[in-house]
C-alpha positions as CSV (number, residue, x, y, z in Angstrom):
1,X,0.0,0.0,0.0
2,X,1.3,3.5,-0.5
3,X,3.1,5.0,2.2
4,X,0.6,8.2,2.7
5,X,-2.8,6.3,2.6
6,X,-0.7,3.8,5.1
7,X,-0.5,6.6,7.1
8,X,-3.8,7.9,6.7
9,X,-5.5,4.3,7.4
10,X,-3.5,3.5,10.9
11,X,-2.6,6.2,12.2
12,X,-4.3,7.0,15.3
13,X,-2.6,9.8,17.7
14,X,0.6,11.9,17.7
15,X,2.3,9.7,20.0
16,X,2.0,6.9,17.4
17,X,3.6,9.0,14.2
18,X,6.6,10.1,16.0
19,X,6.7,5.8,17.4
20,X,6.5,5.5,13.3
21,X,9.2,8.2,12.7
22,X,11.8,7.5,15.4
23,X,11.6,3.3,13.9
24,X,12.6,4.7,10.6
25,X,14.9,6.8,11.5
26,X,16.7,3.6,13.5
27,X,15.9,1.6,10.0
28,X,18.0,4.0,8.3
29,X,21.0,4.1,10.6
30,X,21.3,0.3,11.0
31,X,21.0,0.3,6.7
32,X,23.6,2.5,5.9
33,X,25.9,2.6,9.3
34,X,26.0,6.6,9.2
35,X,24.4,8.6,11.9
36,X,21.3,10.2,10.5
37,X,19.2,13.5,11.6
38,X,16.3,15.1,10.3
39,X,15.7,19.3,9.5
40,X,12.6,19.2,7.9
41,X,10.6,22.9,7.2
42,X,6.6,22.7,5.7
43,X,7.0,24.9,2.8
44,X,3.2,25.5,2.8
45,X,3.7,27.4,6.1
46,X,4.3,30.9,6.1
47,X,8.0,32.8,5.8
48,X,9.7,33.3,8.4
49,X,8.4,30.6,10.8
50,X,10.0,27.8,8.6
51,X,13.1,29.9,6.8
52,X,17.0,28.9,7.7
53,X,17.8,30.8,10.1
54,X,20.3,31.7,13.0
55,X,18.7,30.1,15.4
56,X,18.4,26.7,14.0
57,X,21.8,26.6,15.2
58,X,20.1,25.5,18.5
59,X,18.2,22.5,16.7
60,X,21.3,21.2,15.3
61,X,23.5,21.3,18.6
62,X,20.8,19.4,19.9
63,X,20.5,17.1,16.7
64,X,24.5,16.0,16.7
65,X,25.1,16.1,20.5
66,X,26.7,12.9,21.2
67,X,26.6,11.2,17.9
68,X,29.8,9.6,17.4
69,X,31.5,8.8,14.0
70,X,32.9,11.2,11.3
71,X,30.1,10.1,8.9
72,X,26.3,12.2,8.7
73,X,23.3,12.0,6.9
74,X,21.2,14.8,7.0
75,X,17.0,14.4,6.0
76,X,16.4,18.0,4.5
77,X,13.2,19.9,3.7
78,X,13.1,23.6,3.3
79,X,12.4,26.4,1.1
80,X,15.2,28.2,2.3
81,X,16.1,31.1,4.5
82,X,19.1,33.5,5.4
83,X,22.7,32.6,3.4
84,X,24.4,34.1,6.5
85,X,22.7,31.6,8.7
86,X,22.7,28.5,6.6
87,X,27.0,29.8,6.7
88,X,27.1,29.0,10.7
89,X,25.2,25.7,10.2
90,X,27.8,25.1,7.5
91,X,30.8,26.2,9.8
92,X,29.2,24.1,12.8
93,X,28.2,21.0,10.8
94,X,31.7,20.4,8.8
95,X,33.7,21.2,12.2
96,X,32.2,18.1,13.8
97,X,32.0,15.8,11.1
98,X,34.4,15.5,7.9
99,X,31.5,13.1,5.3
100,X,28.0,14.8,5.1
101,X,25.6,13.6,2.7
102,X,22.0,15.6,2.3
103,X,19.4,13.5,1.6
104,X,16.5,15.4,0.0
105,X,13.0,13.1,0.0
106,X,11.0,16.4,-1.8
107,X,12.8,19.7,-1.9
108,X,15.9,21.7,-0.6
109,X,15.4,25.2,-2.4
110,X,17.2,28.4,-2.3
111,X,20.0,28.9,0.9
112,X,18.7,24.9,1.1
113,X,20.4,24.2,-2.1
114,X,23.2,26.4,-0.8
115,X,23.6,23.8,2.2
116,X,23.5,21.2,0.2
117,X,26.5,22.0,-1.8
118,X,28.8,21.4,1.5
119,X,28.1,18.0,1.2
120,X,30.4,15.6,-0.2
121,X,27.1,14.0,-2.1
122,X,23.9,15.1,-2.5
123,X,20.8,12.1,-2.5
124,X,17.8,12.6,-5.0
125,X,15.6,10.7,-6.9
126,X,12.8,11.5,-9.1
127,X,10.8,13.1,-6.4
128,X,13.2,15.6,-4.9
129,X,14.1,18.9,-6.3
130,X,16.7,21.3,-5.7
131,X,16.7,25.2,-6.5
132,X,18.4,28.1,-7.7
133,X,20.3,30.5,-5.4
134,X,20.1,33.4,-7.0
135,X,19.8,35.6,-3.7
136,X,16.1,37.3,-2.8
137,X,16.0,40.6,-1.6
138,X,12.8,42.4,0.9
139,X,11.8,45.6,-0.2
140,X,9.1,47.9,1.6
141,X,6.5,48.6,-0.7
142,X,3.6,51.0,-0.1
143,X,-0.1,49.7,-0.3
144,X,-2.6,52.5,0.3
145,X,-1.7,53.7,4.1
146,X,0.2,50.3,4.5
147,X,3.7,49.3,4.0
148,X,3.9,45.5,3.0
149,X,7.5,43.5,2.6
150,X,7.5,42.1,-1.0
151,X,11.0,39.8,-2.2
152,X,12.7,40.4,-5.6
153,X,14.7,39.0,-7.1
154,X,18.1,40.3,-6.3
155,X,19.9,40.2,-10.3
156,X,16.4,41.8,-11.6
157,X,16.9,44.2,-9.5
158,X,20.5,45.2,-10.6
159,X,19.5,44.6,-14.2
160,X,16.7,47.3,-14.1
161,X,18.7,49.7,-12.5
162,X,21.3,49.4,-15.1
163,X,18.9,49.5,-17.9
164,X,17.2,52.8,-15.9
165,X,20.7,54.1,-16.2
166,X,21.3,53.8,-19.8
167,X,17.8,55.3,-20.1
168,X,18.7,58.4,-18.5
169,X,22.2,58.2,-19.6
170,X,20.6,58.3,-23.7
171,X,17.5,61.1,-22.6
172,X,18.0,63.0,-19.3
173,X,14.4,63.8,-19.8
174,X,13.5,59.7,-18.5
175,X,14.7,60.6,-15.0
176,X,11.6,62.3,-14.2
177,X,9.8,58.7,-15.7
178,X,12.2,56.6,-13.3
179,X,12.7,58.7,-10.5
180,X,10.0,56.6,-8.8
181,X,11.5,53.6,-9.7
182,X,14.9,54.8,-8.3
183,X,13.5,55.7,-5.1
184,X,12.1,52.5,-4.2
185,X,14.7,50.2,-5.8
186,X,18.1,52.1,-5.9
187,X,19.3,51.9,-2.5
188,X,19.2,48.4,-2.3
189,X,21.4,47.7,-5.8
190,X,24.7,47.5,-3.7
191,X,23.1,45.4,-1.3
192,X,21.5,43.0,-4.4
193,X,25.7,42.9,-5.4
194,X,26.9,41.6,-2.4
195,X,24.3,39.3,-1.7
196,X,25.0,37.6,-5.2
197,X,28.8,37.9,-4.4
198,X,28.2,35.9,-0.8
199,X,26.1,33.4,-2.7
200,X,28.4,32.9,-5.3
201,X,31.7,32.6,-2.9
202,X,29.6,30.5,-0.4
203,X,28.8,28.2,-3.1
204,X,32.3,27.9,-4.8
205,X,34.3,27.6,-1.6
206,X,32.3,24.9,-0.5
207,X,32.2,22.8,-3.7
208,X,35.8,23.0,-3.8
209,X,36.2,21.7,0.0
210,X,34.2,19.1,0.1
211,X,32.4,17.3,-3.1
212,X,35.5,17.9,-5.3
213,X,38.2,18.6,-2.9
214,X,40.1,15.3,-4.5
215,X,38.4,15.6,-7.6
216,X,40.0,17.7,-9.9
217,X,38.1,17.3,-13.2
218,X,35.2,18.3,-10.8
219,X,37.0,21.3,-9.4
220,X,37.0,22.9,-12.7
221,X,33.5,22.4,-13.4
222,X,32.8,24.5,-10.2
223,X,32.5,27.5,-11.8
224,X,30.1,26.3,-14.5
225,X,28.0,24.7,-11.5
226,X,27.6,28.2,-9.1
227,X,27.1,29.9,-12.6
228,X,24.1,27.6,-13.6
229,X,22.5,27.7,-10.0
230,X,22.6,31.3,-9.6
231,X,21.5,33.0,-13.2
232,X,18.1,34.2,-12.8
233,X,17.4,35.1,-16.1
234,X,17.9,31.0,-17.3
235,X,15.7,30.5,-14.6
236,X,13.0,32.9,-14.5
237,X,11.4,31.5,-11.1
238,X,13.3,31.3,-7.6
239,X,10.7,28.7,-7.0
240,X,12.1,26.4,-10.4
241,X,12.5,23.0,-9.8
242,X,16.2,21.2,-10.6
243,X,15.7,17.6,-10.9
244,X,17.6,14.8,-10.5
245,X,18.6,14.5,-14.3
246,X,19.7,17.9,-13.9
247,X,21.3,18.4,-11.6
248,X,23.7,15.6,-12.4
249,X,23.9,17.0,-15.8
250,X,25.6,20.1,-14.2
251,X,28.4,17.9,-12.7
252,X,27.3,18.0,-8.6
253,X,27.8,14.7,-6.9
254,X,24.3,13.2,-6.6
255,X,24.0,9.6,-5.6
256,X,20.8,8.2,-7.1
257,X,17.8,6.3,-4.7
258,X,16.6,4.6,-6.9
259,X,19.7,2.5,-7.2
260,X,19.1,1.6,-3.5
261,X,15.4,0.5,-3.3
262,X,15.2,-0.5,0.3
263,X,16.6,2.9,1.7
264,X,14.7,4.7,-0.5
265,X,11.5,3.1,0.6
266,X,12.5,3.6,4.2
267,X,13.5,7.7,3.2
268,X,10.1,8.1,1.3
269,X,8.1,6.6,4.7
270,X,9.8,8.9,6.7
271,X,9.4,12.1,4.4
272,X,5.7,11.1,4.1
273,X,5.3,11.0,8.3
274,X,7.0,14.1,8.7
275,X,4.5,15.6,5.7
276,X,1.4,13.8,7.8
277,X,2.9,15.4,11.0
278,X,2.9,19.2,8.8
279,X,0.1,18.3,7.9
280,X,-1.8,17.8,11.2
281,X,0.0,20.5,13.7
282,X,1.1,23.7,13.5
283,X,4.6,22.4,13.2
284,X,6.0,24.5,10.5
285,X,9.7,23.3,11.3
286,X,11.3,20.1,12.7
287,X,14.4,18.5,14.4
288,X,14.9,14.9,15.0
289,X,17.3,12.2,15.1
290,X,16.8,8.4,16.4
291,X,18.0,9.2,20.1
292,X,15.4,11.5,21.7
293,X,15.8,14.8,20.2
294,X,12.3,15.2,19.1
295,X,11.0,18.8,18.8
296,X,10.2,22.2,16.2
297,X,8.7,25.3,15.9
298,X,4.9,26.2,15.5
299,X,3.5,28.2,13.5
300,X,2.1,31.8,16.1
301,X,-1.0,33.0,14.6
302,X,-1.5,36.6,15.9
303,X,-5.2,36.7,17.3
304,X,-7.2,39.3,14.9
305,X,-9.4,41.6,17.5
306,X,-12.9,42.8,16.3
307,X,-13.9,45.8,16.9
308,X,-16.3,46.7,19.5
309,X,-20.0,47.4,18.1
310,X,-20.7,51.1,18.7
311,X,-23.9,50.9,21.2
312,X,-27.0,53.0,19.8
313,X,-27.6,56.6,20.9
């Protein structure tokens, strides 16, 4: 039977799904004789409550405490989150073990992608997905009497400033027509630069240390590699999917499931419990491994107040 409808069929309590998960999770360990942990984020809950960010640091002291070996596999989920942040993690992760492998059941986008490239391999099959990480930026935007926080892309960003600039530099007159634009978006083109350029040297420097710091046919692809994974305009979405097929075709070290039936049947029953446990909580982020370290993050839904009916004269 399916692994979902399994789940949907037996399952009875929460007590029972994490019984189901922490089996798995000991299923996995004994298969491949690595340590394994799990940092799973529900895309489908809102930003920031299930971004990368500084203080998962917390989760994954807690995750690795004790674990001996130099060998870790690492169950990831996310949509992403802060560069600078999924940095530390790095930093943290590679200073306590020297083989990491990140195993991704559905999807590891954006800085996710980024943390997967300090892995020495990178597990996929036909169901996962990986992302570009061409950098986002948050830009205040005025609705009405509001302010809201909208992302953009950050090399659209630099492109349309550079295009505004050949504008005016052709017809002074256009700087009236893109002053607006100017004033919302031209502070933030320096920043839009350096984010690219910490991607981009994030990315690089970790390739080269760890998935093809012997290998050096693959060190010269490297550059080819960040290239691909960070050009927005090939991409046209953040959000694109990068498949298995292509991300091999790139040259990154991806070591295929569906060579290894039985541990890919034991990762997709544990991707599809942690997706029933998103599913049925307000659990937008989770850390777990197969020796008690069993907790997350809920989503905190600020309580709208009505206002009070004005009594009759």
């Amino acid at each position: 039977m399916s692994a979902y409808q399994t789940l949907l069929n037996n399952v009875k309590d929460g007590k029972q799904l994490f019984e189901i998960r922490l089996q798995l999770m000991q299923q996995i360990e004994k298969l491949t004789g690595r340590k394994f942990i799990v940092y799973a984020a529900d895309e489908r809950k809102p930003s920031p409550f299930n971004s990368i960010e500084s203080e998962d640091i917390v989760g994954f002291s807690d995750l690795i405490k004790g674990l001996e070996g130099y060998s870790l596999d690492i169950l990831i989920n996310s949509p992403g989150g802060s560069a600078e942040a999924t940095a530390q993690i790095v930093n943290f992760l590679r200073s306590n073990f020297s083989n990491i492998r990140f195993i991704v059941p559905y999807m590891a986008m954006s800085a996710a992608t980024l943390m997967c490239l300090a892995g020495d391999e990178i597990v996929m099959d036909d169901r996962s997905a990986l992302g570009p990480i061409d950098p986002q930026i948050r830009i205040p935007r005025p609705r009405g009497s509001q302010v809201i926080y909208e992302w953009f892309p950050a090399q659209m960003i630099i492109d349309g400033y550079e295009k505004v600039r050949e504008e005016i530099h052709q017809d002074q007159r256009a700087l009236s027509i893109f002053l607006p634009w100017l004033t919302d978006f031209g502070p933030y083109v320096e920043i839009c630069r350096n984010a690219i350029e910490l991607s981009r040297e994030l990315a690089t420097r970790w390739l080269k240390s760890y998935m093809f710091s012997t290998d050096t046919r693959g060190r010269r692809k490297v550059k080819k590699i960040v290239d691909y994974l960070l050009d927005h305009k090939l991409h046209k979405s953040h959000g694109r999917r990068i498949t298995i097929d292509e991300a091999q075709r790139i040259g990154l070290t991806i070591s295929d499931l569906r060579h290894e039936p039985q541990l890919r049947d034991l990762i997709w029953q544990l991707w599809c419990a942690i997706h029933f446990l998103f599913d049925r909580s307000p659990k937008s982020k989770i850390f777990e491994n197969a020796y008690g370290v069993n907790w997350g993050r809920d989503v905190i839904v600020q309580p709208i107040t009505a206002p009070s009916p004005v009594p009759p004269p």
